[in-house]
C-alpha positions in Angstrom: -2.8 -12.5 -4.8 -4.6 -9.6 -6.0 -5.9 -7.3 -3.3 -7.2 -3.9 -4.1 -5.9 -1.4 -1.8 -6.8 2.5 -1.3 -4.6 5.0 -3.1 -4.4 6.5 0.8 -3.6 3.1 2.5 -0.9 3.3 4.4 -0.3 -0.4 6.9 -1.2 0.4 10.2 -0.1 -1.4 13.8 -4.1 -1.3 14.4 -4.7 -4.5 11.7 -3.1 -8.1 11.5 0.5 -8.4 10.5 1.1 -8.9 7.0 -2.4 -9.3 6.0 -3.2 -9.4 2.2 -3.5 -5.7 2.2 -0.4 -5.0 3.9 1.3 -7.4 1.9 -0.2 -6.0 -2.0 1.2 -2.5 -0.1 4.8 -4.0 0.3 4.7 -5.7 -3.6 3.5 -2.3 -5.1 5.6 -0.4 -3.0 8.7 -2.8 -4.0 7.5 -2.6 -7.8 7.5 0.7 -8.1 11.2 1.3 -6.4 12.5 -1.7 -9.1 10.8 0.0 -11.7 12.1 3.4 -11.0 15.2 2.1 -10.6 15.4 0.1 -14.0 14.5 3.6 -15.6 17.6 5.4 -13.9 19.6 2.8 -15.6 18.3 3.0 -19.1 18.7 6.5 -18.7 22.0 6.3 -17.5 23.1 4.2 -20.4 21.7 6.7 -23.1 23.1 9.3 -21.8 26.5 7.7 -21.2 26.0 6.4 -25.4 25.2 9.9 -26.4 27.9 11.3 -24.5 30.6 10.5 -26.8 32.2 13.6 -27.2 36.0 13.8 -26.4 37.1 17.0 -24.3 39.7 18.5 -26.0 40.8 20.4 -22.4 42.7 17.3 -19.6 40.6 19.1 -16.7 37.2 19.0 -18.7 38.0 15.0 -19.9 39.0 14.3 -15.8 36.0 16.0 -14.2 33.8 13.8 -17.1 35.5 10.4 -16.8 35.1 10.9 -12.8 31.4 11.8 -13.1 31.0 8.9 -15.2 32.9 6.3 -12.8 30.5 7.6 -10.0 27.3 7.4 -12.5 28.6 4.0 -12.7 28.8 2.9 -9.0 25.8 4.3 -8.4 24.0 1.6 -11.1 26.2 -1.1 -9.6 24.9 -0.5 -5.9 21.3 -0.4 -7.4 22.2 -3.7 -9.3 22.8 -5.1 -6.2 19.5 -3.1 -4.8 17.4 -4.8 -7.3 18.4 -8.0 -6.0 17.4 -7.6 -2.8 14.3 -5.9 -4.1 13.7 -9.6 -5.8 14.4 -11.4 -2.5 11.8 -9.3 -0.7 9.5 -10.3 -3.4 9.7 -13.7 -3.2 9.4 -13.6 0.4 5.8 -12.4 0.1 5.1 -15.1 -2.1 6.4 -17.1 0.2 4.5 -15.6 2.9 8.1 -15.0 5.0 7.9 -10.8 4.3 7.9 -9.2 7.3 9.2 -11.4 9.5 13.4 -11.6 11.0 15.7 -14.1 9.3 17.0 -14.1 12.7 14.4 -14.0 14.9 11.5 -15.0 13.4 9.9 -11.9 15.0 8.2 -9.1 13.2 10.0 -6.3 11.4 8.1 -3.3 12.7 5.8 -1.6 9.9 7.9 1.8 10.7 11.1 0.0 9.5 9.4 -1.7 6.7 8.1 1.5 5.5 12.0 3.4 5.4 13.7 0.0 4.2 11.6 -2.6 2.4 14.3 -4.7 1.2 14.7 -5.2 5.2 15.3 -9.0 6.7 16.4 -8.3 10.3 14.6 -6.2 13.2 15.8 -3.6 14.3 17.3 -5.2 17.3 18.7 -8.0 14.9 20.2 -5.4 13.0 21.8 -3.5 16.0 23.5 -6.7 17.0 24.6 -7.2 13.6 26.0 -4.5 13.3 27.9 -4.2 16.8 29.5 -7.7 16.1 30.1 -6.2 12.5 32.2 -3.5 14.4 33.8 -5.7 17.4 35.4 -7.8 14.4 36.6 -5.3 12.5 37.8 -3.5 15.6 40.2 -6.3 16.0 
């Protein structure tokens, strides 16, 4: 599908639900977060191969090795991100975007817009995430 859509366009409740244009807004929107994320992690591997050095003092070497270990759990939530960047892709594709796993209802533009990786509604989600909590509160 390749819909042109305004620089300024921004999905609106006023139009149909995942109409071409809405859905182009979602894949470039998507795009651009996997792309910016792929970028991070290039960087983050130069800078870890450049940073070689050995620090002579034990404080300097522990504050470096710790900044590095979270450098490198941020990459691996974001591998994980990517993935479920993918998934969302292929549900426009498949012309499911939008839409609850659950429910079958749609995901409200609003939430779309903050989390476009999203699958559940925002009532899905909340009762997710109670029974989430009732099980571990056991």
């Amino acid at each position: 599908m390749n819909v042109q859509i305004p620089e300024d366009y921004r999905p609106s409740e006023d139009e149909p639900f995942m109409n071409p244009r809405q859905q182009e807004y979602f894949r470039a929107k998507l795009l651009k977060w996997r792309s910016e994320i792929l970028a991070d992690a290039s960087q983050t591997i130069l800078s870890l191969q450049e940073e070689t050095v050995k620090e002579p003092d034990i404080a300097d070497r522990a504050s470096t090795e710790s900044e590095r270990a979270l450098e490198l759990r941020t990459r691996d939530r974001q591998r994980k991100l990517i993935g479920k960047i993918d998934a969302a892709l292929r549900r426009i594709d498949e012309g499911q975007y939008g839409y609850c796993v659950e429910t079958g209802e749609p995901i409200s533009l609003k939430r779309l817009e903050a989390r476009p990786v999203a699958t559940l509604s925002l009532e899905a989600q909340e009762r997710h995430e109670r029974r989430e909590k009732s099980y571990r509160d056991d």
